[in-house]
Structure formats: structure tokens, C-alpha cells
C-alpha positions in Angstrom: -149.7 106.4 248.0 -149.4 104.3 251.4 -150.2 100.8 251.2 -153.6 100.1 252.0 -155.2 103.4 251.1 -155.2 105.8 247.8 -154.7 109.2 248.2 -154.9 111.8 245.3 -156.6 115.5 244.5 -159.0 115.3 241.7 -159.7 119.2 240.6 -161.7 120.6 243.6 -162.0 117.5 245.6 -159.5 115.1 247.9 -160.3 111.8 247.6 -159.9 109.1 249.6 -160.1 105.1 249.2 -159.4 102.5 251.4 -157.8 99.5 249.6 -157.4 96.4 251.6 -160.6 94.7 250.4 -159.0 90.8 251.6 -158.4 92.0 255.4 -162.0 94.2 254.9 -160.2 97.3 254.5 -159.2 97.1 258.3 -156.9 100.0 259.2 -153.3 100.1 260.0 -151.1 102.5 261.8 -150.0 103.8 258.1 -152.9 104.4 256.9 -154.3 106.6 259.6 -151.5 108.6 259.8 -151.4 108.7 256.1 -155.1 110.1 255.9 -154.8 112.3 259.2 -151.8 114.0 257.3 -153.5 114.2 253.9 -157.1 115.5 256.2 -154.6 118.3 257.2 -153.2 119.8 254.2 -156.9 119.8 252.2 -158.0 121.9 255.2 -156.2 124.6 254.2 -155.8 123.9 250.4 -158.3 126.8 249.0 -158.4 124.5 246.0 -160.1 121.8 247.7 -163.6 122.2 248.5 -164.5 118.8 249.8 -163.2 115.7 251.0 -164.7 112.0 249.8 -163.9 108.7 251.4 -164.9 105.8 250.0 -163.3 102.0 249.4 -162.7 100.0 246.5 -165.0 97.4 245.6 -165.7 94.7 248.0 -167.7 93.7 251.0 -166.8 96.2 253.3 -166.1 100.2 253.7 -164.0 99.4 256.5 -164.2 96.1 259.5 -162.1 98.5 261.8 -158.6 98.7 263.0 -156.2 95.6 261.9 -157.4 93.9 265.1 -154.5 90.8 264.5 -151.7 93.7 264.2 -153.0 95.2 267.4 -152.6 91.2 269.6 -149.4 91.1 268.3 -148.2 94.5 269.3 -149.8 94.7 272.3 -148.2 91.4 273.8 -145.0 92.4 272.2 -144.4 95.9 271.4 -146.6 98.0 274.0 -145.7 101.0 273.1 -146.3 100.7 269.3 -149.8 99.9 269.7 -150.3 102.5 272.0 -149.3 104.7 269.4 -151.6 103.1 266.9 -154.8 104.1 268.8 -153.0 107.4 269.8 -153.0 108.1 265.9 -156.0 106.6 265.1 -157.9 108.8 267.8 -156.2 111.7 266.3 -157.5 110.7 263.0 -160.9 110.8 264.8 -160.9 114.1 266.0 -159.8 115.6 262.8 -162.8 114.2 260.7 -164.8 116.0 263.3 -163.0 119.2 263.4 -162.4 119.2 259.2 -163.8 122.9 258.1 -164.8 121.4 254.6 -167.7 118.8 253.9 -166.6 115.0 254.3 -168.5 112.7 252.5 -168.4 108.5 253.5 -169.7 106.2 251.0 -171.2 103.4 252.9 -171.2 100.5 250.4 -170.5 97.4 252.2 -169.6 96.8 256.5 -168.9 99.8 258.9 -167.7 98.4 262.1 -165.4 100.3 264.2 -163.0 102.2 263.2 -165.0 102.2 259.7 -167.4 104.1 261.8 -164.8 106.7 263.7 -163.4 107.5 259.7 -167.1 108.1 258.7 -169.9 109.0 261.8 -167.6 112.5 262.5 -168.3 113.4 259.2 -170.6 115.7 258.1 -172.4 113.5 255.5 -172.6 110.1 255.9 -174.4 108.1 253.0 -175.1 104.8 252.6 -176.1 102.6 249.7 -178.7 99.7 249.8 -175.4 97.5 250.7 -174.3 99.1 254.1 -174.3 97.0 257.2 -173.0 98.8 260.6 -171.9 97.7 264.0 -169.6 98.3 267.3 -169.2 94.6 268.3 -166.0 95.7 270.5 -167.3 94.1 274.0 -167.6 90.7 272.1 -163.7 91.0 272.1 -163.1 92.4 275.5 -162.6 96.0 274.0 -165.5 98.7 274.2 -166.9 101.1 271.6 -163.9 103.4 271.2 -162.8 106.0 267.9 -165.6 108.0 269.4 -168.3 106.0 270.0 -168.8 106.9 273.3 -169.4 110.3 271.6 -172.2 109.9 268.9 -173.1 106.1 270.8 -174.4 108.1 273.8 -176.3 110.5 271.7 -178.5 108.3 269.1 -182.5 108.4 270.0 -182.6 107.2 273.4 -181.1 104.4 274.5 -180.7 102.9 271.0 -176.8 103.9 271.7 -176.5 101.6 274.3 -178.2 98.4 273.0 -176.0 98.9 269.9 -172.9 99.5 272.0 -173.5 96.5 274.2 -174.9 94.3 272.4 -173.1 94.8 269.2 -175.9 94.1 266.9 -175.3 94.5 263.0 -177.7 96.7 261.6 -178.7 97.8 258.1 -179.3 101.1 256.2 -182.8 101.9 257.2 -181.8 101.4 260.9 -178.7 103.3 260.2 -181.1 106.2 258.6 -183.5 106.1 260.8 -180.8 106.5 263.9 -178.7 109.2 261.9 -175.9 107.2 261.3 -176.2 107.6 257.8 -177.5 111.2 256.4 -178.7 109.9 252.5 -179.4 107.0 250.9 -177.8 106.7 247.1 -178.3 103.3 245.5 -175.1 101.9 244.5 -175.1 102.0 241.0 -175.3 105.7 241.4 -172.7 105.9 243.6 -169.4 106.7 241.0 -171.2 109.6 240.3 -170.5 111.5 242.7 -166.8 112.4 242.6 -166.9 113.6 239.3 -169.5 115.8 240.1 -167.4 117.1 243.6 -164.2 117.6 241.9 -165.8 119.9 239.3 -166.6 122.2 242.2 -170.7 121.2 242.9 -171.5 121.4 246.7 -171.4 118.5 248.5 -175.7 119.2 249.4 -176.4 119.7 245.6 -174.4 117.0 244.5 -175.6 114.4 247.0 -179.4 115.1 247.0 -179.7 115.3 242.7 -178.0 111.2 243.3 -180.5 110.6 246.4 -183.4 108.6 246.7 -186.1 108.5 249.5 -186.0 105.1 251.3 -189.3 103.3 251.7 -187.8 100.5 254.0 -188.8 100.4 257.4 -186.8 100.3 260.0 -186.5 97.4 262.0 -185.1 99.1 265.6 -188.6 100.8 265.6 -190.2 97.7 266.3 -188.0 97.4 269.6 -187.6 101.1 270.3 -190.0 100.8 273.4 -188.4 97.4 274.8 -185.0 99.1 274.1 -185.7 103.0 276.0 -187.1 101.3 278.9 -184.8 98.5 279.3 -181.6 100.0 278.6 -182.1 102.9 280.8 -181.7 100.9 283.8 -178.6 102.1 285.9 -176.6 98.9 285.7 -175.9 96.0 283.6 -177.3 94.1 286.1 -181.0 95.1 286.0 -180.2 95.3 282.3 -180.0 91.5 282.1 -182.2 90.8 284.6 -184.8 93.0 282.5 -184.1 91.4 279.2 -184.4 88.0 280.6 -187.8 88.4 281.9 -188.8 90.1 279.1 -189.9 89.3 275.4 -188.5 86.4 273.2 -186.8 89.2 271.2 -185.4 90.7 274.8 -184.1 87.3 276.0 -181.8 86.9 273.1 -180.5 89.8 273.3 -179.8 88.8 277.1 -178.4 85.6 275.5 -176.1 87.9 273.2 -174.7 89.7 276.3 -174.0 86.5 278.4 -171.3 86.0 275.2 -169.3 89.3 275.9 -166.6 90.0 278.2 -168.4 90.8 281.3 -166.0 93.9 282.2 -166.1 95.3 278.6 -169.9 95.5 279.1 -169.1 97.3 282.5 -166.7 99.5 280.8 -169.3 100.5 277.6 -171.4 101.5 280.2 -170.1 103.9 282.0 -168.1 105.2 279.1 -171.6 105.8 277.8 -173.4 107.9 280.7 -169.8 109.4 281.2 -169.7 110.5 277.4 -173.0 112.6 277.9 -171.5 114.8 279.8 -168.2 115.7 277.7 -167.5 117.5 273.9 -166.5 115.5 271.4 -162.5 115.8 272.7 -163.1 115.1 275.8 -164.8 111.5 274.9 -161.6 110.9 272.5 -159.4 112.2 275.8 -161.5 109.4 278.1 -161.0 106.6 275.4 -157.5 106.4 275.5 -156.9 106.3 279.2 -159.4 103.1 278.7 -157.6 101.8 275.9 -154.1 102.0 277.3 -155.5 100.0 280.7 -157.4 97.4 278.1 -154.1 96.9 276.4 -152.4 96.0 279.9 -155.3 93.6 280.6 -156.5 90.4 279.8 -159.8 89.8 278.3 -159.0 91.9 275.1 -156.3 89.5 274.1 -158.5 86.8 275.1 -161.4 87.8 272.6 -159.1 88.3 269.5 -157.5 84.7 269.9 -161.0 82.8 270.2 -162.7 85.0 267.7 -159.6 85.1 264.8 -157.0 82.9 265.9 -158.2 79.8 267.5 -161.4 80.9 266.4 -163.0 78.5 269.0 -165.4 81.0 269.5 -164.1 80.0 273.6 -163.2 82.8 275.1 -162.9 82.6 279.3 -163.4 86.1 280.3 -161.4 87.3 283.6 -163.4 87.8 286.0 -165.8 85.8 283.6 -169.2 87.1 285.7 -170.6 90.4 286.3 -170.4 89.9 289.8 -166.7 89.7 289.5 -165.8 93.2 288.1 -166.1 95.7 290.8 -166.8 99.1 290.8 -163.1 100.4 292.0 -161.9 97.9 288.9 -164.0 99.7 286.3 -163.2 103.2 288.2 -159.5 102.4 287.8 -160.2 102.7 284.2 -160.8 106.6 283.5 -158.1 107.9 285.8 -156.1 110.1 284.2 -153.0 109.3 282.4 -150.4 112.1 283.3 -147.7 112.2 280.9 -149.5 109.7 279.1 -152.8 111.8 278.3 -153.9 112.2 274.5 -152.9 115.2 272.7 -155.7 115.4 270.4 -153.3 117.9 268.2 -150.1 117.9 266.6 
């Protein structure tokens, strides 16, 4: 067992839970090499026939990478949290690639990397308690553990409102978009496991717990507003569009006037870039932005107003759109050299 996580084989099933409920289960460098390693040997354990990921009980499945641990090391250590989103990326990219069924139980906040260690799976399911969000540009990062991936490839331009805006959405939003695959109501939730590690499929298993959901979604009433205004080619006739447009558009214009204006930039192309690469390729692209965020300023600048001042201040450089250039945002997704991701160990 590594700290912050609880690894074990139970019969037919490898089970997984996250175990940091005061820091909101946030990841650490251990814990995703822990799981990636653990991800690896039930692929090719013919006893295991599934995989289930799930968190103890709390408020959250998982608030993303240990974002305090990551400002330290980056200002300090460099090359330590370099290899912290180098692991966690390849932690990504194995959830995708895993041969067996992966089951998330979404019982409390996905943000970030809570959604890289559940999205790439191939069933996602949420209880009545599940809350998701990338709010990365609101600390001068950008959607990464794959977001650009399944971001750019939700109905429409939903991706890109969520990425840049960083909205918190709820289960029948995260239904409706195909974030989530099933709703099961919590208090049928610890029934599941048992029935996995006795050797049921993860389809018969899931749907006998499942319920139909009669919520509506609350994106659908946007979804018009949203295709139209977030298809624009820039942010800037993005904002201009939202701010001459309904009281429910103007906030969200208001929303994006808080984040870091080249993180917005950044989300963006990443996005329309992302549509044109497989799933490794987007988790290649990532890290060549991550490693130039790390050198930069802004995400620094977010973490310490949002969680260590917590002013809720934070003075953005350059702090307009205006100010981030194309060639600026270009220099972002050159390659690496040496320095490029190796997906696989």
C-alpha cells in the first residue's frame, strides 16, 4: 500500500481507492506511479477480469494533482515536477489503453486529474453526488491529463465552454455530455465490487445496480448559445460574443475576464489542435505545454492567490488578451527533443 491510495486483488477484480479525503483525494507523484504500476500487472493477470477505482468516503473522487506540491517543486525542484506530470500523463494513457473494463465511481468532485484517472476509462458512473470540472485556466494551467482529448470531442462546442470557462457541472450534465456512462445512486454503490470480484461482467453488473435518470440537464438549456458562440475562431470574438449576448452569456464573459488570459489562449488551441491527433498524440502535445507552463509565470501566480494567499488577486502576465501574441502561444507546442513524452515504459 502507498500512502494516499489502497491497492489490493479481491478474487477476479483489482481494486483501487484513493485515500486522501482532507487534501480531496488530490494525487501525488506516488500514487500515480503506484496505480500506473498496479494498472500494468492486472493487464496481464488472467485472474483479473476488471479493474474498479473508487475513493473512500468523503466529498470528492479526486480535486486533481496535489496542486501545492506541484508550486513548490516547480519553483524549487524543476525537474521533479516535470517528472510528476511525466508520470501522471503516463498514468493517463494507460487507463485508455487498459485491455480489461475500468470502472470509476463518481461519488463526490472530479476535477482534473480526477477526470484523467476516470474519463479514459471505459465505464464511467456517477452517483446522484458527482460534481465535475477542468478549472485549470483559473490557475494559469489549461485542461491537461487528456483533456484536450475527450474536451475537444464532447457534443459540439460544450468542450470548450467547459474547458474555458471551468464551470462545475453535475451528473445529468455529466450524462448527458458522456462524461459519465451510468447513473447508480449511492447507497447502491458498495455493491458493486462484490459482485466484480466474483467474476460478473462489468455490463451485467453495472446495469442490474443502474437507474434511469429523470433530471434534466441543465447545459441543454445553453446548448444553442454555447455551439454558436464558442465556435468563433478566437477568444476574442468569443468574449466579445458573450458580452453582447444573454444575461446567462455575459457571466460567463464575466467568468473568463477572471482567468489567466494566456491559459485561455493556450486551452484553445490545444483544443482545435486536439481534433486532429489520437489519444497519444494529445498526451504527447500536453507535456511540451506543461513543461513551458512550469517555466512561466502565471501558473505559479494562480496557485498562490487561489491557495496560498488566497486573495483571490492574481495579476496575470501579460494580464490582457491583447498582450499574448500568437508567436507566444506558438512557442508553446514546439517540440521538446530529448525532452519529448515517452508514453511507455
Amino acid at each position: 500500500m502507498t500512502e494516499g491510495v489502497i491497492l489490493r486483488t479481491e478474487a477476479a477484480l483489482g481494486h483501487i481507492t484513493l485515500n486522501r479525503p482532507n487534501a480531496l483525494n488530490a494525487l501525488t507523484y506516488e500514487m500515480c506511479a503506484s496505480i500506473c504500476d498496479a494498472l500494468q500487472n492486472w493487464a496481464v493477470d488472467d485472474a483479473v477480469h476488471a479493474v474498479l477505482i473508487d475513493a473512500v468516503p468523503g466529498r470528492a473522487f479526486c480535486a486533481g494533482g496535489d496542486i501545492r506540491s506541484i508550486y513548490r517543486l516547480g519553483r524549487d525542484d524543476p525537474a521533479q515536477a516535470e517528472a510528476f506530470f511525466a508520470t501522471e500523463y503516463r498514468l493517463n494513457a494507460t487507463v485508455r489503453h487498459f485491455p480489461k473494463p475500468y470502472i470509476a465511481l463518481l461519488n463526490g468532485i472530479t476535477m482534473g486529474g480526477g477526470a484523467g484517472l476516470s474519463v479514459h476509462g471505459s465505464h464511467r458512473i456517477a452517483t446522484e453526488n458527482a460534481s465535475f470540472a477542468m478549472p485549470e485556466t483559473g490557475i494559469g494551467l489549461y485542461p491537461d491529463v487528456g483533456g484536450s482529448f475527450f474536451l475537444s470531442r464532447l457534443p459540439g462546442e460544450t468542450g470548450t465552454y467547459l474547458a474555458l470557462a471551468g464551470v462545475r457541472i453535475g451528473t445529468a450534465d455529466m450524462l448527458a455530455l458522456g462524461l459519465a456512462t451510468e447513473f447508480v445512486p449511492s447507497d447502491s454503490m458498495d455493491q458493486l465490487a462484490p459482485r466484480l470480484a466474483r467474476g460478473q461482467t462489468a455490463g451485467a453488473a453495472i446495469q442490474e445496480l443502474a437507474h434511469p435518470t429523470t433530471q434534466l440537464a441543465p447545459i441543454a438549456e445553453h446548448r444553442q448559445e454555447i455551439d454558436e458562440i464558442f465556435s468563433a475562431p478566437s477568444i476574442e470574438e468569443i468574449v466579445a460574443n458573450l458580452e453582447t449576448g444573454t444575461v446567462w452569456a455575459r457571466g460567463v464573459a464575466q467568468t473568463l475576464a477572471s482567468r489567466s488570459p494566456t491559459s485561455l489562449k493556450l486551452t484553445l488551441k490545444a483544443l482545435r489542435e486536439a481534433k486532429k491527433l489520437d489519444f497519444d498524440g494529445c498526451m504527447m502535445m500536453e507535456y511540451r505545454l506543461t513543461l513551458r507552463v512550469l517555466r512561466g509565470h502565471d501558473l505559479y501566480e494562480g496557485v498562490r492567490a487561489l491557495l496560498i494567499d488566497r486573495d483571490q488577486q492574481p495579476h496575470w502576465k501579460p494580464d490582457s488578451l491583447a498582450g499574448v501574441t500568437r508567436e507566444q502561444i506558438d512557442a508553446y507546442f514546439a517540440p521538446l527533443g530529448k525532452k519529448e513524452l515517452v508514453l511507455r515504459r
